[in-house]
N, C-alpha and C positions, 0 to 999 in steps of 0.2 A: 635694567636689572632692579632699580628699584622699586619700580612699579609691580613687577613680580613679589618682591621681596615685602610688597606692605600685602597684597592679596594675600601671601603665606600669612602675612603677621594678623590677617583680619582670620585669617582660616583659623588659626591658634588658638585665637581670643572667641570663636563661636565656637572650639570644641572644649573650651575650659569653662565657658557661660553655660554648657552643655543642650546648646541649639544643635550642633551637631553629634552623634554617636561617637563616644570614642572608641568604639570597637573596629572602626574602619582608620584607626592610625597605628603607628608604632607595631604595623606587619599584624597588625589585629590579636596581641599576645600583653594585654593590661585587661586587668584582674579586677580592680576596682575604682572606685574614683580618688581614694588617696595617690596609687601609681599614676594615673591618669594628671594630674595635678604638677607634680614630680616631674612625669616626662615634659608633659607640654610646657611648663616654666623654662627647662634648659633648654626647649623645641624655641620659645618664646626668644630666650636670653640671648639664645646662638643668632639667631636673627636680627634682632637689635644692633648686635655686635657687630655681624659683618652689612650691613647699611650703615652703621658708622663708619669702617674701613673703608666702603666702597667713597662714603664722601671726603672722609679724609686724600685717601689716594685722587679721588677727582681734583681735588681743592689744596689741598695740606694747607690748612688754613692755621694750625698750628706747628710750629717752627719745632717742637721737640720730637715730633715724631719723625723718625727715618720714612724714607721710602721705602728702604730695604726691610724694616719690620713690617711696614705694611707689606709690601710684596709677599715675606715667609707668612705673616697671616693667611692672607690668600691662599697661598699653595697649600696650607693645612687645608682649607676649605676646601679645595682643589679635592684633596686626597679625605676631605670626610664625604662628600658631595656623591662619591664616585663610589665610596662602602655605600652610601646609603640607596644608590642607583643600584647595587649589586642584592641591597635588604629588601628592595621595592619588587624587585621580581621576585625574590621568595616569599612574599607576603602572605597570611591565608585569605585577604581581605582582596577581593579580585578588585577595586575601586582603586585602591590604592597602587596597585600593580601598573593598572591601566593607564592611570592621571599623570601619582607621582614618581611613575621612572623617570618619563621624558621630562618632569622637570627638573628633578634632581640631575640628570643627563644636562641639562640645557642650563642649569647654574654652576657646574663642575667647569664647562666651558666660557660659561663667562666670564668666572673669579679666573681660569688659567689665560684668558686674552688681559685681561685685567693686571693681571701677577706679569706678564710680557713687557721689556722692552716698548716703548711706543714706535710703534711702525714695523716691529719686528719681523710682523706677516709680510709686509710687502715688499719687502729687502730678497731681491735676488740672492742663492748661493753664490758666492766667491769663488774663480774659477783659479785653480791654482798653478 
């Protein structure tokens, strides 16, 4: 997921350099380059953030943060990941449609295995 998560961070940074159009982000509904600037800094920031989270929760190298805030992080990410998989198909911007569902789809599942229990998945139902 990180690896994913710097290709987004490098996509960010070539649509703010303006090598790439930002007409084909943010469901192709930015106006100028002022909003363009605006959206892609929180696009930028939210990214940063949760590649911190992810190495935190890999490592919790530092001792003040819970697990459990890292975990409710996640699941916010969970639960933005999955608006933004549902903004990607309304998009006018048919590039955007095509790309970034399935990734926004494919990071919503990775923050929610991530936000799991470790081994969660492999654990048989409990038969009662």
């Amino acid at each position: 997921m990180l690896v994913q998560l710097s290709a987004v961070l490098v996509f960010h940074a070539l649509v703010i350099a303006g090598i790439i159009p930002f007409g084909i982000v943010w469901g192709g509904r930015l106006h100028n380059t002022r909003e363009m600037l605006q959206f892609e800094s929180v696009s930028f920031a939210t990214n940063v953030v949760l590649m911190l989270v992810i190495v935190l929760k890999r490592g919790n190298r530092w001792p003040f943060v819970s697990r459990k805030l890292l975990n409710a992080i996640l699941w916010l990410f969970v639960v933005l990941f999955s608006l933004n998989t549902v903004g990607n198909l309304l998009a006018k911007a048919t590039l955007e449609t095509i790309v970034f569902t399935p990734l926004t789809f494919i990071s919503a599942i990775f923050c929610a295995r991530l936000a799991l229990p470790p081994n969660s998945a492999a654990k048989p139902p409990e038969q009662p």
